[in-house]
Backbone bond lengths (Angstrom), bond angles and torsions (degrees), N, CA, C in turn:
res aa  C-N    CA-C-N  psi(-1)  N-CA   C-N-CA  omega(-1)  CA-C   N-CA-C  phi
1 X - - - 1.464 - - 1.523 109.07 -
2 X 1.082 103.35 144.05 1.898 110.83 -161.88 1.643 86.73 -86.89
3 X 1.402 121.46 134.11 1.707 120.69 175.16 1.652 105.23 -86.89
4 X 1.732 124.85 26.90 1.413 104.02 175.14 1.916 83.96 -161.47
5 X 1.250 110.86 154.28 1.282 142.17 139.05 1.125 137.83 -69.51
6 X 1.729 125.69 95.56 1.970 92.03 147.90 1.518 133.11 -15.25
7 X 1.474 93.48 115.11 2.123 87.27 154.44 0.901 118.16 -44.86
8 X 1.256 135.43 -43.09 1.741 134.69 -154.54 1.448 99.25 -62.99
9 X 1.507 113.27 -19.57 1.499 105.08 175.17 1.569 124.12 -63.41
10 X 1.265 113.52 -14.84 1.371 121.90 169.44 1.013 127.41 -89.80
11 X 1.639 118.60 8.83 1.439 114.43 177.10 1.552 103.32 -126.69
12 X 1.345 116.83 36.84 1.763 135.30 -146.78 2.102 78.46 -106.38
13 X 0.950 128.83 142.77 1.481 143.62 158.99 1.195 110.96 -95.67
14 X 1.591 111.57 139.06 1.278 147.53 -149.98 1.882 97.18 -43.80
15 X 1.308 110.04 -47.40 1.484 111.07 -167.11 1.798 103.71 -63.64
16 X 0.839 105.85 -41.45 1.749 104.48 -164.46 1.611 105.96 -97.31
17 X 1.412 128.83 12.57 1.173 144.34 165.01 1.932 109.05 -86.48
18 X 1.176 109.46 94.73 1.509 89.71 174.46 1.874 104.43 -143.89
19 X 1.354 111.55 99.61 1.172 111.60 -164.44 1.536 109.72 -87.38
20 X 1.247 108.38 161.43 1.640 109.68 -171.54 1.735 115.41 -84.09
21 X 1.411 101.36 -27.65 1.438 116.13 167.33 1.514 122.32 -102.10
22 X 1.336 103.69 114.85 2.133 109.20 -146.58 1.923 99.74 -114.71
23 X 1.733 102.96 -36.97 1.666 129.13 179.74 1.203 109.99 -96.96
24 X 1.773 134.97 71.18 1.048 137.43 142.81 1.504 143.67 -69.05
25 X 1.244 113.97 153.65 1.332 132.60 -157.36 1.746 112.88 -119.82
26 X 1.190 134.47 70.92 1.773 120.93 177.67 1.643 114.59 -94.42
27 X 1.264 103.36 111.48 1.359 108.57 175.44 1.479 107.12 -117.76
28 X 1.417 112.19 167.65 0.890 117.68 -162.48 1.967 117.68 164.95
29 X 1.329 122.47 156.68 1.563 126.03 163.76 1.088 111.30 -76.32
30 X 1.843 121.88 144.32 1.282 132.28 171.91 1.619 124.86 -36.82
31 X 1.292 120.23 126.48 1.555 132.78 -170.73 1.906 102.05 71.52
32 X 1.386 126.79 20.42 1.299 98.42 154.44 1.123 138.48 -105.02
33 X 1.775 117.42 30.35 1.573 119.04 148.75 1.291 89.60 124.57
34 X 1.386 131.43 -14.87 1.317 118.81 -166.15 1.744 111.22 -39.32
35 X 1.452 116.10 -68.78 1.398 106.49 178.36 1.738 129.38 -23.40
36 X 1.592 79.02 -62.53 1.668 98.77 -174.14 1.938 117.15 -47.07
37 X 1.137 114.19 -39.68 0.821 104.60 -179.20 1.561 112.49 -102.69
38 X 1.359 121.86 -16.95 1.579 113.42 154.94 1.316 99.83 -33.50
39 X 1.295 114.28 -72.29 1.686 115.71 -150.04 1.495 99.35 -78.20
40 X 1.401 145.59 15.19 1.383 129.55 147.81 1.835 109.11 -93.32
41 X 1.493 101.92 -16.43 1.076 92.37 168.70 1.703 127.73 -75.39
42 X 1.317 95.69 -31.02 1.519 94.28 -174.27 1.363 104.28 -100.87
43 X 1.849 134.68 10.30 1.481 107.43 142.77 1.366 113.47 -82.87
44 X 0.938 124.06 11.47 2.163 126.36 -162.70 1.929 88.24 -99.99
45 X 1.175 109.41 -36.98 1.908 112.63 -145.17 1.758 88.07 -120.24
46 X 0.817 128.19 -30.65 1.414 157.96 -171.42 1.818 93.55 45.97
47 X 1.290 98.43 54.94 1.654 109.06 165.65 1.741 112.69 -83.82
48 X 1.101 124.95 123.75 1.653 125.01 -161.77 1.807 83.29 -56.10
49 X 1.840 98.66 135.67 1.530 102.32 157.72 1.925 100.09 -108.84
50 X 1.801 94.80 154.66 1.247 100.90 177.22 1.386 102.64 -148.72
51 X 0.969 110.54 151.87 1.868 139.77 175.79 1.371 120.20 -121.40
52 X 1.663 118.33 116.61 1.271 98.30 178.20 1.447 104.22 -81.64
53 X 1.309 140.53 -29.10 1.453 133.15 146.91 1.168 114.35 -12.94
54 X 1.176 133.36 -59.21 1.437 125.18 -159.66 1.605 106.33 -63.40
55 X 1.681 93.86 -48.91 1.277 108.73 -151.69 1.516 104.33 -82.49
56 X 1.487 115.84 -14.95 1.673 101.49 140.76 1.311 132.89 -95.14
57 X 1.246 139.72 7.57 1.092 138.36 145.48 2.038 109.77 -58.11
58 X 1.265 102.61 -40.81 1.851 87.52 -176.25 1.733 96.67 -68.80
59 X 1.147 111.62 -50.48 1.321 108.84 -171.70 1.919 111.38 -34.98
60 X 1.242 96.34 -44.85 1.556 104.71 -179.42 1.704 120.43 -54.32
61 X 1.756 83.87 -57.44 1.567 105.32 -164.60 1.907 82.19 -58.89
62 X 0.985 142.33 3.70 1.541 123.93 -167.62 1.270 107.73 -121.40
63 X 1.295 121.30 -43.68 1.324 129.19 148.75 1.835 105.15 126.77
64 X 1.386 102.73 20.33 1.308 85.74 -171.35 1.714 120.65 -94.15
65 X 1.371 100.18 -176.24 1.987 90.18 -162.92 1.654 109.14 -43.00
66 X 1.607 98.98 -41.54 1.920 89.08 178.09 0.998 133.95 -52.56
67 X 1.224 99.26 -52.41 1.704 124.90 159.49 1.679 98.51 -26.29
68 X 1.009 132.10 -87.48 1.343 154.43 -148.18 1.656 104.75 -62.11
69 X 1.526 100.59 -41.55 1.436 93.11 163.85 1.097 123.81 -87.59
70 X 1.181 135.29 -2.55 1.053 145.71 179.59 1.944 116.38 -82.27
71 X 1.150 96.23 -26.44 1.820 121.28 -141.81 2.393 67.38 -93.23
72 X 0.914 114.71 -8.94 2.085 106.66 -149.41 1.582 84.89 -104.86
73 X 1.638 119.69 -9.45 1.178 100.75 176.68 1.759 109.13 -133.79
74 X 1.507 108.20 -10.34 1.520 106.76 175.72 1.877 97.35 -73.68
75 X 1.061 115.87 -27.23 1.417 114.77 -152.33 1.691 111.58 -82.54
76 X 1.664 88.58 -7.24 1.478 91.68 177.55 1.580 103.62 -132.37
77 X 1.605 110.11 42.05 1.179 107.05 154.74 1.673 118.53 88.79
78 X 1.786 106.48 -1.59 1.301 113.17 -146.57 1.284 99.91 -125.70
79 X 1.168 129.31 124.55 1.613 145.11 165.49 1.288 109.87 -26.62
80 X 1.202 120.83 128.34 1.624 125.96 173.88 1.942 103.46 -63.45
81 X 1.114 108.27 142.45 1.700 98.27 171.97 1.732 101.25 -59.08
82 X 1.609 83.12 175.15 1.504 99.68 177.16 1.337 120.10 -66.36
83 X 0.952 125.68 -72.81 1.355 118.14 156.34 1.458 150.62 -10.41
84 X 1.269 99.35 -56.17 1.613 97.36 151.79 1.325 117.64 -72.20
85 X 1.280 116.68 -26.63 1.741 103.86 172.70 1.416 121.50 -59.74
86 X 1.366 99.02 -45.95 1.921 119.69 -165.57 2.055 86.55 -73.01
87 X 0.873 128.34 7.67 1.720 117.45 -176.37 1.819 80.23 -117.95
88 X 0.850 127.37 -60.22 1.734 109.93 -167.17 1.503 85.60 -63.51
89 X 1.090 152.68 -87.22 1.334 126.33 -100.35 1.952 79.48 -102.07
90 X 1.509 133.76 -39.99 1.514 106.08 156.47 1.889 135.38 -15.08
91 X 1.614 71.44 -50.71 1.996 87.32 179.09 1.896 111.32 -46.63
92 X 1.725 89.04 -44.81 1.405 106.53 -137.67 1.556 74.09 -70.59
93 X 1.717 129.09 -64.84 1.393 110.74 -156.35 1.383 125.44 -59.82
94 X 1.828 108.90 -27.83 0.991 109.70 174.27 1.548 132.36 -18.91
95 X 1.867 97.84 -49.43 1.420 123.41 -132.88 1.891 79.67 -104.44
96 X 1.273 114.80 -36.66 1.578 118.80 -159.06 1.435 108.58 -130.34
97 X 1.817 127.27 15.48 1.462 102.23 147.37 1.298 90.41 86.78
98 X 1.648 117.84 156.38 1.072 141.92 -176.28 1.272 120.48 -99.30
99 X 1.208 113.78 58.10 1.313 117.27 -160.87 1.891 102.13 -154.29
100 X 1.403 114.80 109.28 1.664 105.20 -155.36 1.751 120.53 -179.02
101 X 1.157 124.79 133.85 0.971 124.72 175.47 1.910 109.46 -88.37
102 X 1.235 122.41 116.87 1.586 120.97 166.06 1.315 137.06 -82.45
103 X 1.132 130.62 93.16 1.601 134.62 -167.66 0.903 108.04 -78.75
104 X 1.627 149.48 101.37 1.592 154.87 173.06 1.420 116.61 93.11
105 X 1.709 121.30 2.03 1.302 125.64 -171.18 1.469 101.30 -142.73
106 X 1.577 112.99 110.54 1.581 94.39 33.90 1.643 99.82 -120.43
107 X 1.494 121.03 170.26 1.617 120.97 -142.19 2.081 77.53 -137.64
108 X 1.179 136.05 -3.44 1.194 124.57 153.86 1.747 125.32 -139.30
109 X 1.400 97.53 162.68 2.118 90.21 167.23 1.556 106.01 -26.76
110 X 1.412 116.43 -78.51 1.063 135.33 -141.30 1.458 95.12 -58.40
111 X 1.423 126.77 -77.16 1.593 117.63 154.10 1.614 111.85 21.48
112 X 1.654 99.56 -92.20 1.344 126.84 -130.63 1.356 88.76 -76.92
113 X 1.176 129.43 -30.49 1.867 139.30 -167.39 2.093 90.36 -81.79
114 X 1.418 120.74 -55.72 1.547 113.37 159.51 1.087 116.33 -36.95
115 X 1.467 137.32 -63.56 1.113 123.48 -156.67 1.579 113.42 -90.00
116 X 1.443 125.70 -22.06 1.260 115.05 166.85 1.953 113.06 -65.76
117 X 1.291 113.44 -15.51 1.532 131.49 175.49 1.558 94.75 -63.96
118 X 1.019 108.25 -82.57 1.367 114.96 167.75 1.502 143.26 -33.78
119 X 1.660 101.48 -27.99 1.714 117.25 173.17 1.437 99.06 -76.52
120 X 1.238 104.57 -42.06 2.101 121.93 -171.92 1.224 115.52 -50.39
121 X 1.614 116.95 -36.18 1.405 124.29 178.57 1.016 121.19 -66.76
122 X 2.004 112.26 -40.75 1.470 123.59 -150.25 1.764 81.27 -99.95
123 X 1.297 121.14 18.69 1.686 109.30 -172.07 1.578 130.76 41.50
124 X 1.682 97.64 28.61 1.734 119.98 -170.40 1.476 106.14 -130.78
125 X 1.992 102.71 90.91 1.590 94.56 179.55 1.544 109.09 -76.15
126 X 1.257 108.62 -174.55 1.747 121.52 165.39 1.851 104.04 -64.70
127 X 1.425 98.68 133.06 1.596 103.48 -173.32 1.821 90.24 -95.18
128 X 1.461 126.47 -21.79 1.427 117.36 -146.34 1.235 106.09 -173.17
129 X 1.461 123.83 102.49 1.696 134.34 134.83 1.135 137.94 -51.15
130 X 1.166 137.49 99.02 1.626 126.57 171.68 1.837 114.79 -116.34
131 X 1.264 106.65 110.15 1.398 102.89 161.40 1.806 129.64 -96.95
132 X 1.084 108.98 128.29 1.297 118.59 -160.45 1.552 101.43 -90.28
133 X 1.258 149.39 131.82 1.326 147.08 -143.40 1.589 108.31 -145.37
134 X 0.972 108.34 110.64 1.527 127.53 177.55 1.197 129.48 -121.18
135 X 1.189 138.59 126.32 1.727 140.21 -166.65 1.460 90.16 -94.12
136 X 1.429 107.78 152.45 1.587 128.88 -174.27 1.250 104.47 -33.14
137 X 1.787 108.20 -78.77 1.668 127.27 -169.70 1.246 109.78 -17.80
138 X 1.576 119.34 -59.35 1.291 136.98 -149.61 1.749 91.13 -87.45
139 X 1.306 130.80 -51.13 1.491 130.53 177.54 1.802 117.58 -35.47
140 X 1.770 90.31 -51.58 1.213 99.26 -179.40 1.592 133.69 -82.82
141 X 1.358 95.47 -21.21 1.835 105.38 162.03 1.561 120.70 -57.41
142 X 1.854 96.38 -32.41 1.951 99.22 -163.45 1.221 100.73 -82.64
143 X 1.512 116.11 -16.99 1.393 124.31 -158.75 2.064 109.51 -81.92
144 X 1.568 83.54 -41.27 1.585 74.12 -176.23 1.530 102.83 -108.99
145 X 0.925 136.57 54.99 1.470 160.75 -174.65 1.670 113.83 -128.86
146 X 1.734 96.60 -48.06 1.529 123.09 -176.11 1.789 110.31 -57.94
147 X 1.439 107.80 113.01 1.835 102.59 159.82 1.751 107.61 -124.25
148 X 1.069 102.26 134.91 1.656 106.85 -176.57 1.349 122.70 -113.28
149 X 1.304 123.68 157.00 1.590 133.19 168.11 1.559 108.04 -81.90
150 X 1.170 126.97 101.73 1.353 148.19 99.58 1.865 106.63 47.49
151 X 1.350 101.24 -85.69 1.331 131.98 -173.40 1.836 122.24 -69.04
152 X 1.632 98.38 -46.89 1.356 113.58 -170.15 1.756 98.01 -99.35
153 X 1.307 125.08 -49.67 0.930 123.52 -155.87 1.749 123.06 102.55
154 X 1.436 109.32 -6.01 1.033 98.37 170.30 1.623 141.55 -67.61
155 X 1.415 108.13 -162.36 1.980 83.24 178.89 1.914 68.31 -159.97
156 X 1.611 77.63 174.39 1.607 97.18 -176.73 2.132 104.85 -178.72
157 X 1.348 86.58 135.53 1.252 107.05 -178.43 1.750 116.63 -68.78
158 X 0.585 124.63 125.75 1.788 130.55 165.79 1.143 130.67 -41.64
159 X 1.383 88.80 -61.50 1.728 114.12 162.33 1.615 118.96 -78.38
160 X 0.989 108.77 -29.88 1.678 93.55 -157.17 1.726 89.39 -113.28
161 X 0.927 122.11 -22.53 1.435 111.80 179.75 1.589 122.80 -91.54
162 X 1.782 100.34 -43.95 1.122 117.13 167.37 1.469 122.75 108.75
163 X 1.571 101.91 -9.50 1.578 111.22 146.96 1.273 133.32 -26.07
164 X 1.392 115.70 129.05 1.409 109.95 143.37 1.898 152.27 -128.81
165 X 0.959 135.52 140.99 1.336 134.93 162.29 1.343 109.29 -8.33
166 X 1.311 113.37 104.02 1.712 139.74 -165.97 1.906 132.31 61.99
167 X 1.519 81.64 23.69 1.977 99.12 171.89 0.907 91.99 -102.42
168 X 1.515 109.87 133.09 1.388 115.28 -179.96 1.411 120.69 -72.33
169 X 1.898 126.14 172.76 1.445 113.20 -152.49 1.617 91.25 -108.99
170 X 1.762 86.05 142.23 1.735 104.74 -167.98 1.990 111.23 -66.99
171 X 1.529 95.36 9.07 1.673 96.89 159.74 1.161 147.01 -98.61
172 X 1.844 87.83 -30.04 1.637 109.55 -155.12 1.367 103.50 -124.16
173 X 1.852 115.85 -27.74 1.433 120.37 -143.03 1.287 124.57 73.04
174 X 1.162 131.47 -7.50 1.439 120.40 -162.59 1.904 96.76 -87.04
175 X 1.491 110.87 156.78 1.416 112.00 -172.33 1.960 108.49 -63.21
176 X 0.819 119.55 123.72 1.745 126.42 156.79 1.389 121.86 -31.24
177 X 1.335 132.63 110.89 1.470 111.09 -167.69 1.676 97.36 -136.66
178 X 1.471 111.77 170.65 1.170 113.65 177.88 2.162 106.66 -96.11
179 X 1.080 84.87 112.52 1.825 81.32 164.35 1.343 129.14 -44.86
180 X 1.406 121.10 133.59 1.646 116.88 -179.47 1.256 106.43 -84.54
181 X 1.680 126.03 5.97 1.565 107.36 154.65 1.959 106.02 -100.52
182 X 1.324 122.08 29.32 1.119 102.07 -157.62 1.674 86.95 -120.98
183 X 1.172 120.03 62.33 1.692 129.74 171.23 1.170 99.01 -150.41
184 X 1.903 90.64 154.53 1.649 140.00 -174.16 2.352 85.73 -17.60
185 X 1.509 82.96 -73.08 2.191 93.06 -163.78 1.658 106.80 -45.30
186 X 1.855 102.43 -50.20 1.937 89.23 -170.12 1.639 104.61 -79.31
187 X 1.052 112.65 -40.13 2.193 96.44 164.34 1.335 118.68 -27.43
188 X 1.006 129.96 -54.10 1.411 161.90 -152.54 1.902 81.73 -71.73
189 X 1.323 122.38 -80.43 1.024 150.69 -167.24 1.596 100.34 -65.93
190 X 0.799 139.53 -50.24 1.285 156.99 158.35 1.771 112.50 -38.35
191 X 1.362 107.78 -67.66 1.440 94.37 172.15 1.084 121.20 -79.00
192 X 1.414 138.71 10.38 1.108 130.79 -147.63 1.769 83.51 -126.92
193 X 1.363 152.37 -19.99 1.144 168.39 129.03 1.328 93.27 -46.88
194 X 1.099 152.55 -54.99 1.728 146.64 168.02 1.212 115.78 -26.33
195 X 1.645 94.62 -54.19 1.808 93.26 -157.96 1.624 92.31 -95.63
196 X 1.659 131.18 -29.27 1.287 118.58 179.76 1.544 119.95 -49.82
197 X 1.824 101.64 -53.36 1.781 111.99 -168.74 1.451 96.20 -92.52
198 X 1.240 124.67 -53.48 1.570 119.19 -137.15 1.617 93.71 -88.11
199 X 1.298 138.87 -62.59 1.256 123.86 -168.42 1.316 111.73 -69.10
200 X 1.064 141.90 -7.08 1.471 118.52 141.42 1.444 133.05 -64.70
201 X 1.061 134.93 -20.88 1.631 141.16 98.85 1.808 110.67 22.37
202 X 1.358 104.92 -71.27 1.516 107.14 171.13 1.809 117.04 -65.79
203 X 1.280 96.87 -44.32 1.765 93.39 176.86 1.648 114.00 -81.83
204 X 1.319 116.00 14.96 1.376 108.08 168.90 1.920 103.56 -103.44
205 X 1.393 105.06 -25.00 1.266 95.56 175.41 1.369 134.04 -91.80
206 X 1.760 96.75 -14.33 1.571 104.75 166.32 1.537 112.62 -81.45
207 X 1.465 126.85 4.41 1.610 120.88 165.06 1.871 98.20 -105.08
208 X 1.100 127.01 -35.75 1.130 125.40 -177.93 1.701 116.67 -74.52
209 X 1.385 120.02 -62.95 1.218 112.95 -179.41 1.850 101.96 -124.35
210 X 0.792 144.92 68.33 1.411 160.56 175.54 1.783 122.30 -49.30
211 X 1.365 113.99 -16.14 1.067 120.72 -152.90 2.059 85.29 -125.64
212 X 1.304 117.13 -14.84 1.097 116.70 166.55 1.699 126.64 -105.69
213 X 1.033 115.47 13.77 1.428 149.89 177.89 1.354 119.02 -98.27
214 X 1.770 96.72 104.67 1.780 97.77 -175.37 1.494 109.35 -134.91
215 X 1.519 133.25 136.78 1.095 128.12 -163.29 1.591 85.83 -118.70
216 X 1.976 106.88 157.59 1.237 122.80 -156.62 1.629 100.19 -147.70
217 X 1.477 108.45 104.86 1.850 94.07 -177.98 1.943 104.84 -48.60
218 X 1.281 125.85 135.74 1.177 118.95 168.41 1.455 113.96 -107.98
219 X 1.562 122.55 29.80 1.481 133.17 153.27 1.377 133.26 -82.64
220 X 1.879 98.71 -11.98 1.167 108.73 161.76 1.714 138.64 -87.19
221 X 1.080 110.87 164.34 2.235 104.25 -173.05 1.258 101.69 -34.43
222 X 1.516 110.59 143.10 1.459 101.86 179.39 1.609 115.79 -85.81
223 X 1.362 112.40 16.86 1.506 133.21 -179.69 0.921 102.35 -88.82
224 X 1.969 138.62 -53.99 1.342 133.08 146.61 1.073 142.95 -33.28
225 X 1.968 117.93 -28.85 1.333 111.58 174.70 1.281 114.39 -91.96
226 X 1.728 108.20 -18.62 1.679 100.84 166.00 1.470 110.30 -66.69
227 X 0.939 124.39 -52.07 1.929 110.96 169.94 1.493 112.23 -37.88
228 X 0.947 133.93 -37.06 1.544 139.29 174.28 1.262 105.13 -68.78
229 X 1.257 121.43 -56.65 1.442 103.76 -175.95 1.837 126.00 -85.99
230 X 1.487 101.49 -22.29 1.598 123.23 161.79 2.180 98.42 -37.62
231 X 1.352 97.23 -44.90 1.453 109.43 -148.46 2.127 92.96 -72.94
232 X 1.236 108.29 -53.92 1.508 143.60 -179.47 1.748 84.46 -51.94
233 X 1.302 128.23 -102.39 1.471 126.98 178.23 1.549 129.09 -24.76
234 X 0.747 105.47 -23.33 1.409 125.29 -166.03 1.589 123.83 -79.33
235 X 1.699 101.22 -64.71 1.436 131.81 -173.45 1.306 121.91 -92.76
236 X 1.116 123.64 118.74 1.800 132.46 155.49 1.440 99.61 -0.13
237 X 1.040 125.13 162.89 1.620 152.06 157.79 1.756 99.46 -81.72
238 X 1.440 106.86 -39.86 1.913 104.04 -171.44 1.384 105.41 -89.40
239 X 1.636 132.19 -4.95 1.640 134.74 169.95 1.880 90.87 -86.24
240 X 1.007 131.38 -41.99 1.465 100.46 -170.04 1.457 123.31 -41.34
């Protein structure tokens, strides 16, 4: 398997785009890109990307009851139960088909054992795992560096982009804000819910599907790991 892509693949239209891996999986620890590169993946493949993060953060930023319950456990750093997860992202395929990139989901066992339940029905397994791998130091630099849009979902660095905390976001307009899980205490709280629920997450899929399971240093350019994963989406299982 070739570890890079032509660009020109990103300027390819919807018809002559048809990738072999359609049911993706990005997992990963807080600030290692998962979003970012969902969403280059799914303008390149134009496979719908989704976040249940995101999609409770709008709930919040709006104020409605989900939102609100939702807002009692993101805000302290803490995984929404299962249940409310498995009802948004149910919603989501309902509405959009089995066909999808997942940003943070699924984030436990219980999750990941639903949604292969769920692939089983629609006769649509997972084509593709990727865990993105980050050591603390580096987690915790992006993290309190990190201010995000509210509205869009975007994020943006302090340092490296040059954003700031209440300039509005260069997508949407909406003001730049700092997340109330994105301090010194919910990090803390945050990885420590990582390694309890979510990386076992990884050891259920390296006994279950093992051969679709690919890990990606995420300390490297994030221009390099989209070539890695461009390469992963792309290609046969029998070209590697």
């Amino acid at each position: 398997m070739p570890d890079w892509l032509p660009i020109s693949a990103l300027n390819a239209n919807p018809d002559s785009v048809n990738p072999v891996n359609q049911r993706i999986v990005l997992l990963g620890p807080p600030a290692s890109g998962k979003g970012t590169q969902a969403e280059r993946l799914a303008d390149c493949f134009f496979i719908p990307h989704v976040s249940t993060g995101a999609l409770f953060r709008s709930e919040c930023s709006r104020g409605t009851l989900l939102g609100q319950e939702a807002d009692v456990w993101t805000s302290k750093g803490l995984l929404v139960p299962d249940e409310l997860a498995v009802r948004i992202v149910t919603a989501w395929m309902k509405e959009n088909g089995p066909r999808f990139i997942f940003d943070g989901f699924p984030r436990t066992v219980g999750q990941a054992e639903y949604l292969d339940s769920s692939l089983a029905e629609l006769r649509a397994g997972l084509d593709l795992i990727v865990l993105l791998e980050l050591p603390d130091e580096m987690i915790r630099r992006r993290i309190l560096e990190r201010i995000s849009c509210l509205k869009c979902g975007a994020t943006f660095s302090t340092l490296l982009h040059g954003n700031e905390e209440g300039a509005p976001c260069p997508r949407c307009g909406t003001l730049l804000v700092r997340r109330n899980d994105d301090t010194e205490e919910a990090l803390d709280q945050r990885l420590e819910v990582y390694r309890d629920l979510t990386l076992p997450v990884v050891g259920y899929y390296e006994k279950t599907s093992p051969n679709l399971l690919h890990r990606i240093d995420a300390g490297e350019g994030s221009d390099a790991i989209f070539a890695k994963l461009l390469a992963l989406v792309a290609y046969k299982k029998d070209e590697a």
